[in-house]
C-alpha positions as CSV (number, residue, x, y, z in Angstrom):
1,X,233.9,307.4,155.8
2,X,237.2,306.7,157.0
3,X,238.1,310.5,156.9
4,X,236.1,313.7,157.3
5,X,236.8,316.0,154.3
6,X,237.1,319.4,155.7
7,X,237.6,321.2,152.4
8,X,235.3,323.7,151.0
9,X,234.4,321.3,147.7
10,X,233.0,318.8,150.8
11,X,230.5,320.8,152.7
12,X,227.8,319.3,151.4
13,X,229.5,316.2,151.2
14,X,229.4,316.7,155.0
15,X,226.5,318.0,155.4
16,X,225.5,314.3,153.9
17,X,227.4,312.3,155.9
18,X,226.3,314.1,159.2
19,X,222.5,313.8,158.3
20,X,223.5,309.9,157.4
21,X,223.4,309.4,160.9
22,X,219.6,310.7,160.8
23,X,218.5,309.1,158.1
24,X,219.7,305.5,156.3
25,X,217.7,302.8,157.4
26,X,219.3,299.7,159.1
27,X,220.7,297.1,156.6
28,X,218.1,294.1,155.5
29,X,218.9,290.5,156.4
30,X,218.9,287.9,154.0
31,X,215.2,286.7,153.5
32,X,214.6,283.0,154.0
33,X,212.1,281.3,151.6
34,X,212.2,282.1,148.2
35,X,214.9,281.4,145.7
36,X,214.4,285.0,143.8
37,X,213.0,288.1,145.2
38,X,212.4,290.9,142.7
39,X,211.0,295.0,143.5
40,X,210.2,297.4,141.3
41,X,210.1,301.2,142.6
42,X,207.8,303.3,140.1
43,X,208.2,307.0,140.6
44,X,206.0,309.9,139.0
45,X,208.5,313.3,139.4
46,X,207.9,316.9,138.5
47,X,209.1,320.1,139.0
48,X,212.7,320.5,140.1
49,X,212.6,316.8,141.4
50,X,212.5,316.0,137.3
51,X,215.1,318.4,136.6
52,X,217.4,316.4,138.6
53,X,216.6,313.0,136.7
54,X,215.6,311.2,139.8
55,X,215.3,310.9,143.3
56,X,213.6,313.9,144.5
57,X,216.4,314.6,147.4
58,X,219.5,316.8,147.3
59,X,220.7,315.1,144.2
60,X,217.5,316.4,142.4
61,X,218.8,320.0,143.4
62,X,222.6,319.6,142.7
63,X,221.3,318.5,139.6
64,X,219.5,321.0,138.4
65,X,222.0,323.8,139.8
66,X,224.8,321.7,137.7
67,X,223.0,321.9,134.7
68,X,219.2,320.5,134.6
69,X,216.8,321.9,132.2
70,X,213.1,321.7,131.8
71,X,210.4,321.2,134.3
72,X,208.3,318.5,132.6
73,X,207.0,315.6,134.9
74,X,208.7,312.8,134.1
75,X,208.8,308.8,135.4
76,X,211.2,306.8,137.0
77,X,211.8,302.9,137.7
78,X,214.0,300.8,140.0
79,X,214.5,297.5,139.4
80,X,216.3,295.0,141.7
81,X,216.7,291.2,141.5
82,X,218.4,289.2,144.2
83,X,218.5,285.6,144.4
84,X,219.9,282.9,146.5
85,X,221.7,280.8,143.6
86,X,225.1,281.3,142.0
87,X,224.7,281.7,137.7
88,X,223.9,278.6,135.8
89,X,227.1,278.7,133.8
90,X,229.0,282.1,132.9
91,X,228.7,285.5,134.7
92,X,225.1,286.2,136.1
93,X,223.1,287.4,133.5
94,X,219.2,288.7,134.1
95,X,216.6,290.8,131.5
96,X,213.1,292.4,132.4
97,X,210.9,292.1,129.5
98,X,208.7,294.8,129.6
99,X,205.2,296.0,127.8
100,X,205.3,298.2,124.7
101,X,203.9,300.7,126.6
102,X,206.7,301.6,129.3
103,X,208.5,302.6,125.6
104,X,212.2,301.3,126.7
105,X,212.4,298.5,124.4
106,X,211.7,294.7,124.0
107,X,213.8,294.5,127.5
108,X,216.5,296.3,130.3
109,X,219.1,294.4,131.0
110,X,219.5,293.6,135.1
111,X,223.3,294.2,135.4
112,X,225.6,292.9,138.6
113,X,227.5,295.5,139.9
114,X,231.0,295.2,140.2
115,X,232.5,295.6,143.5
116,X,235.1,298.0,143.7
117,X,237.1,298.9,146.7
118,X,237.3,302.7,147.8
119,X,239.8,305.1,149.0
120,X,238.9,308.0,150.3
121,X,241.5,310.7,151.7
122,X,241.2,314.0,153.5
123,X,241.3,316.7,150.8
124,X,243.1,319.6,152.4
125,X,241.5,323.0,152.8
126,X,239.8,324.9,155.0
127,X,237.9,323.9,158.1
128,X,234.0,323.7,157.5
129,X,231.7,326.1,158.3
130,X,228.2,327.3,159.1
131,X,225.2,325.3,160.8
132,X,222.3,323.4,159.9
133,X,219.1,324.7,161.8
134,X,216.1,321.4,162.0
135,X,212.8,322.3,162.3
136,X,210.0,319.8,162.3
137,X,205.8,320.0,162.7
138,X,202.9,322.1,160.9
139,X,202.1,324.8,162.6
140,X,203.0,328.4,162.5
141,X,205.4,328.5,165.7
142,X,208.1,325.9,165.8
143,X,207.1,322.8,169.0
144,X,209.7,322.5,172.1
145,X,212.8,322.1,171.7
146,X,213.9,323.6,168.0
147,X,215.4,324.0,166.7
148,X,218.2,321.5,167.0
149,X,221.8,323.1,166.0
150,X,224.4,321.0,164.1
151,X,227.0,322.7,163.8
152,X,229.7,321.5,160.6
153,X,233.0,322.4,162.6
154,X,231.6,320.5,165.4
155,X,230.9,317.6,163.4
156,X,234.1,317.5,161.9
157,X,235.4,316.5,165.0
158,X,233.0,313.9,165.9
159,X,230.9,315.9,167.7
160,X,226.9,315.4,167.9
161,X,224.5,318.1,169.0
162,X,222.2,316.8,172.6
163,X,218.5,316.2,172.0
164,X,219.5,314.6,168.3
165,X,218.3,311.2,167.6
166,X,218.5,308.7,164.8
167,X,215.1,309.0,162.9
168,X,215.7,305.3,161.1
169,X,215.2,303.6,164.6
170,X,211.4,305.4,164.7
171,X,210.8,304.2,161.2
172,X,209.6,300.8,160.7
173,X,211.7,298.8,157.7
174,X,210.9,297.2,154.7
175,X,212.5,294.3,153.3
176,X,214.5,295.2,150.3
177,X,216.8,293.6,147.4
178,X,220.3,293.8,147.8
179,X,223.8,293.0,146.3
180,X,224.7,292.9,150.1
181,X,221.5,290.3,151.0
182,X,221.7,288.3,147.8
183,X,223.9,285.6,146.8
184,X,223.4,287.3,143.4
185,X,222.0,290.5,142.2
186,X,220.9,292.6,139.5
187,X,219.8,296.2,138.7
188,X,218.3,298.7,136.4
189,X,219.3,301.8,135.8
190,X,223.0,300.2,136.0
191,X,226.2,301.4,133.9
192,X,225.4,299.7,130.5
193,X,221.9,301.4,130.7
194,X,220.6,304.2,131.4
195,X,217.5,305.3,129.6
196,X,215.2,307.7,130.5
197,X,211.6,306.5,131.1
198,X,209.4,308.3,128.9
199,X,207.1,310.5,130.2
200,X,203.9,309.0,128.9
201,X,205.1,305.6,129.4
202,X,202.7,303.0,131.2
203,X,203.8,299.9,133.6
204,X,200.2,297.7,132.7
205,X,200.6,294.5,130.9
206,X,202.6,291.6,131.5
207,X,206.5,291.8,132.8
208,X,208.7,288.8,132.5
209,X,211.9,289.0,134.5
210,X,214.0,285.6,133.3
211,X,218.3,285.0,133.8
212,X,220.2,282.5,134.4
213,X,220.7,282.8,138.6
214,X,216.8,283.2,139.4
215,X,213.3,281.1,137.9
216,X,211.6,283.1,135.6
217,X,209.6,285.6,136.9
218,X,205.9,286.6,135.0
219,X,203.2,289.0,136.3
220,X,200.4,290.8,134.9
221,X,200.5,294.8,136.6
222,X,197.1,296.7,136.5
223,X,198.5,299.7,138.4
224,X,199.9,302.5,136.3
225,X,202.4,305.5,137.1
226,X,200.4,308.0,139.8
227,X,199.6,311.0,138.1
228,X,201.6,314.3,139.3
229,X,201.3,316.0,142.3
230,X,201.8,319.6,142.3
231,X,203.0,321.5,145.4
232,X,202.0,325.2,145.9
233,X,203.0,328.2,148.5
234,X,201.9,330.8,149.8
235,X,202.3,333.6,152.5
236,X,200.9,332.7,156.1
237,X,199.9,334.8,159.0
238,X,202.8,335.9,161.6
239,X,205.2,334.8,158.1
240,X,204.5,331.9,158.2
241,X,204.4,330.0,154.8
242,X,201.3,328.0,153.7
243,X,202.0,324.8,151.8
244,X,199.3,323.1,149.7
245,X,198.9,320.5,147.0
246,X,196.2,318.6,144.7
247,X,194.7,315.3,146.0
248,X,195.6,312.2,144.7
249,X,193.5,309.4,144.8
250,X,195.7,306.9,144.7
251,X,197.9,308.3,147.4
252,X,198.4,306.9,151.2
253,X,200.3,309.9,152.7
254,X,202.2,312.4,152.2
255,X,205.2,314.0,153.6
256,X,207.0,317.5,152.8
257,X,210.3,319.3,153.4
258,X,211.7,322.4,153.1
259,X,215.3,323.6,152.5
260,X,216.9,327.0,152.8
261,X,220.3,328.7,153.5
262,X,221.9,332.2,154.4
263,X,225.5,333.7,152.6
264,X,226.9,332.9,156.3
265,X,226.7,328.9,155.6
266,X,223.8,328.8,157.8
267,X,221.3,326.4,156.3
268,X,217.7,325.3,157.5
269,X,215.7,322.2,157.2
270,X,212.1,321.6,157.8
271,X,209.9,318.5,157.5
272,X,206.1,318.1,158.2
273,X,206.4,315.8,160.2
274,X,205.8,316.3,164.5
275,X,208.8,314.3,165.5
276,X,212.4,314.2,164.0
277,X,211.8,312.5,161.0
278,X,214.7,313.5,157.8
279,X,215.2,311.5,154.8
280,X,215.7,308.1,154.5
281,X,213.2,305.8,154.5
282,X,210.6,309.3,154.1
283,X,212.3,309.4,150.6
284,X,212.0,306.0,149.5
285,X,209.0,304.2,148.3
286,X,206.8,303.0,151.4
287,X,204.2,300.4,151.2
288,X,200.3,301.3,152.4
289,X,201.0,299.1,155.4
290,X,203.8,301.3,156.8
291,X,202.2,304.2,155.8
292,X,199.8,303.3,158.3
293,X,201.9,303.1,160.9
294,X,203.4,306.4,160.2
295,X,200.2,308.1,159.9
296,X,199.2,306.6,163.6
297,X,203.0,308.1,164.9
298,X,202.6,312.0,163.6
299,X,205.5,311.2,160.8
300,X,203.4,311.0,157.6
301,X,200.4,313.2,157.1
302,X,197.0,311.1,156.2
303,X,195.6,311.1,152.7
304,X,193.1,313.7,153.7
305,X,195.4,316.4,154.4
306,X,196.3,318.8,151.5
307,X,197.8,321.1,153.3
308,X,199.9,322.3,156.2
309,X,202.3,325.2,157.8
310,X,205.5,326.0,158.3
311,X,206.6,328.0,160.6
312,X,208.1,331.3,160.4
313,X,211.3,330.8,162.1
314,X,212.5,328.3,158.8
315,X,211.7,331.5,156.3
316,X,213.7,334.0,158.1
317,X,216.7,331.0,158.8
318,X,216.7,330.4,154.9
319,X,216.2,334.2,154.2
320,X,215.2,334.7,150.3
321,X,215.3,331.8,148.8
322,X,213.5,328.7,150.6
323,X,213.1,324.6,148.4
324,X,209.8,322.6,148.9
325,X,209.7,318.6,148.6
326,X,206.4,316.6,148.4
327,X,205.8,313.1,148.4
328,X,202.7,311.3,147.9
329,X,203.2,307.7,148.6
330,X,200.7,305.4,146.8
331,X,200.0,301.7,146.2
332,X,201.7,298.3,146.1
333,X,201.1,295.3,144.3
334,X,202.1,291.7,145.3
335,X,202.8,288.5,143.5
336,X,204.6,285.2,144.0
337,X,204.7,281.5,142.8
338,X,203.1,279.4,143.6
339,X,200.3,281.9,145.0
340,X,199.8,281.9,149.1
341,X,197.6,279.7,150.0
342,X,194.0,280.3,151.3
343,X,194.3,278.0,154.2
344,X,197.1,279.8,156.8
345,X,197.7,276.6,158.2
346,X,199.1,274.9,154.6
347,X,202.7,275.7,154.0
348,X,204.1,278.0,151.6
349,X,207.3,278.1,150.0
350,X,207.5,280.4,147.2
351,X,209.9,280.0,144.5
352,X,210.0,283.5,143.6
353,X,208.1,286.8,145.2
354,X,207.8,290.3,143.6
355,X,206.7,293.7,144.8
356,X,206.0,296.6,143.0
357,X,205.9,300.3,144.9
358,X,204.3,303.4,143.7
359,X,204.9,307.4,144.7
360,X,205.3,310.9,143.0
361,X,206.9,313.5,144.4
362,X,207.9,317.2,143.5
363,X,210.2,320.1,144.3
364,X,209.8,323.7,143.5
365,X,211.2,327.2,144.7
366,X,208.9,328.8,147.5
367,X,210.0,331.9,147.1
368,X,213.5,333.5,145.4
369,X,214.8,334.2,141.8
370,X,213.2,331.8,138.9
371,X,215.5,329.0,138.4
372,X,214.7,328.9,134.6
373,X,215.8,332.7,134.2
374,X,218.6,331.8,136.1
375,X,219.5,328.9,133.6
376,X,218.9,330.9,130.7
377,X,220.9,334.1,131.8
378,X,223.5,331.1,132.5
379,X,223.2,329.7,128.3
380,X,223.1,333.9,127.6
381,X,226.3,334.4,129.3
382,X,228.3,330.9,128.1
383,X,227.3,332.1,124.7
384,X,228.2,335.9,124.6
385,X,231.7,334.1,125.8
386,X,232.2,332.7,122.3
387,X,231.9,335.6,120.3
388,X,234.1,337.8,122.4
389,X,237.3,338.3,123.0
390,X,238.7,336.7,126.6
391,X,238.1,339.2,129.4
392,X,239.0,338.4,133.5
393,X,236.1,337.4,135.2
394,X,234.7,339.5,137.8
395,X,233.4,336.9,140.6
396,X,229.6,337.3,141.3
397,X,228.0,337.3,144.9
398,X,226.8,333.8,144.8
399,X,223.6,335.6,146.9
400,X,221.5,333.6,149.7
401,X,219.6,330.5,149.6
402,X,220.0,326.9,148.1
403,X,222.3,328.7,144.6
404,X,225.1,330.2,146.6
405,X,225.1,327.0,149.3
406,X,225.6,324.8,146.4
407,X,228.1,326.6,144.0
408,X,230.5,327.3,147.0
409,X,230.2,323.6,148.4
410,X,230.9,322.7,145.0
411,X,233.7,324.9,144.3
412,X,231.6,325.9,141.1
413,X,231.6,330.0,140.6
414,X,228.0,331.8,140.7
């Protein structure tokens, strides 16, 4: 950001760019080998993390505060091609033909995205307030050392709280595809399409992935959507809060968050994990391999955990109304032409390479008013508006938690 917005439309945006510095993983470097390189990032959401179309971070939430409806699981795909030639002839041009059953069509077009320079400028307003309170561990009494303060005047002016570290550099990284790594580059869900995938659809069968600046890429996938996981709370000794879930099979780790805030601007984030670990690469899709590795540091809880802690002090910082996040990160499948050969010591060259990632996550309310009263109270009142006659508003107490953080961040009325 070239400037910090300080009005009172921003403070999330700030609260965003502040926890930037925590989380975004360093950038990939151009991979040396094969021509194409292709990912696919399958996601299995529900709860509030469907609501918000995607993701399963704060957009998920902004989403469904701005509108969302419906809590039925739902899937979700990322595709990305990046390639090391220039188009044949014409602008770059790429299509991944799909099975029947992933019920999008015959194919999704692979679009390049058009580079457009931003300007951002200070919006005026008023200087940011409030705090943002990290917790991290399971256990019902928060570890040394928490929690750590940010403070959002302080970071408007630059200024970093002592004993705060950025989580990326503990993280190991995972090669990805990018317009910023790729001589040329393509993906789906893009601005010419942006389908919803169905929530019964299914990834097996063969996928063909052919344009005009990569080889044709062609793959049978045996490894379907995960099923749903399904997180669940409930009141803990000392008030603490007890989070649980449902076993996946499938699943390599997990990893959970929780999210609250106070009517002073005071918010409060928790993750399971027993070091400072928020967002970033915890969000993405991991493979098993770097799950491993996680596991071994403390940052990702093993597949035979279903349950864990958190401790009181996060409840009583987010007072009433407190957000859960789970993520269960799952296989990977591998392909590439012509295959690696057996022999280590015969050189391989692969024309193309393709991954394909696997998770499901959720996010529900842990305690506070229902969300889908709230929404319909919300269609009640919009539609009482039509049939009467224009009266003044009277402004609402937004009230504590996640609601009244968002609306007044977003300059949106409660």
């Amino acid at each position: 950001m070239h400037k910090i917005l300080t009005s009172r439309p921003a403070r999330v945006a700030l609260l965003v760019a502040s926890l930037t510095l925590l989380a975004v993983p360093s950038t990939s470097q151009q991979a040396s080998g094969p021509v194409a390189r292709y990912t696919i990032d399958a996601g299995t959401m529900s709860g509030m993390a469907a609501m918000g179309g995607g993701g399963g971070g704060m957009g998920a939430a902004m989403g469904m505060m701005m509108g969302g409806r419906g809590t039925q699981a739902m899937h979700e795909l990322v595709l990305r091609l990046g390639s090391t030639r220039a188009p044949a002839s014409g602008a770059p041009a790429a299509d991944h033909f799909l099975p029947v059953g992933v019920g999008l069509g015959a194919s999704v077009p692979l679009v390049t995205p058009r580079i457009v320079p931003s300007e951002e400028q200070a919006i005026p307003g008023e200087k940011p307030k409030g705090r943002l309170l990290l917790y991290w561990g399971c256990g019902a009494t928060p570890g040394p050392g928490q929690p750590i303060v940010i403070d959002f005047a302080k970071v408007a002016k630059g200024q970093m709280p002592p004993g705060l570290y950025m989580t990326g550099a503990a993280i190991p990284q995972e090669w990805q595809v990018r317009a910023s790594n790729s001589k040329t580059y393509g993906d789906w869900p893009n601005g010419q399409t942006r389908k919803m995938v169905p929530a019964n659809a299914s990834l097996l069968g063969d996928h063909r992935i052919g344009g005009n600046y990569s080889p044709d890429i062609a793959f049978n996938l045996k490894q379907d959507f995960m099923p749903t996981i399904t997180g669940r709370a409930s009141p803990g000794a000392g008030g603490a809060t007890e989070l649980s879930w449902n076993a996946l099979p499938q699943a390599t780790g997990y990893y959970a968050w929780v999210f609250g805030a106070k009517e002073n601007g005071d918010m409060v984030w928790w993750a399971s994990s027993a070091s400072q670990a928020f967002g970033g690469p915890v969000w993405d899709w991991i493979s098993p391999a770097s799950v491993q590795k996680l596991i071994g540091q403390k940052i990702v809880m093993p597949p035979s955990q279903t349950s864990c802690t958190v401790p009181a002090a996060v409840g009583q910082a987010g007072e009433d109304m407190l957000m859960g996040s789970l993520y269960a990160y799952g296989p990977e499948a591998n392909f590439a032409y012509p295959p690696r050969p057996a022999d280590p010591k015969i050189a391989w060259k692969p024309e193309w390479i393709a991954r394909v990632r696997y998770r499901a996550n959720t996010m529900w309310m842990l305690n506070g008013p229902d969300m889908g009263a709230m929404m319909g109270e919300a269609s009640d009142d919009e539609a009482d508006a039509g049939d009467a006659p224009a009266q003044p508003k009277k402004k609402k107490k937004c009230g504590g938690g996640l609601g009244g953080m968002l609306s007044g961040a977003m300059g949106v009325g409660c």
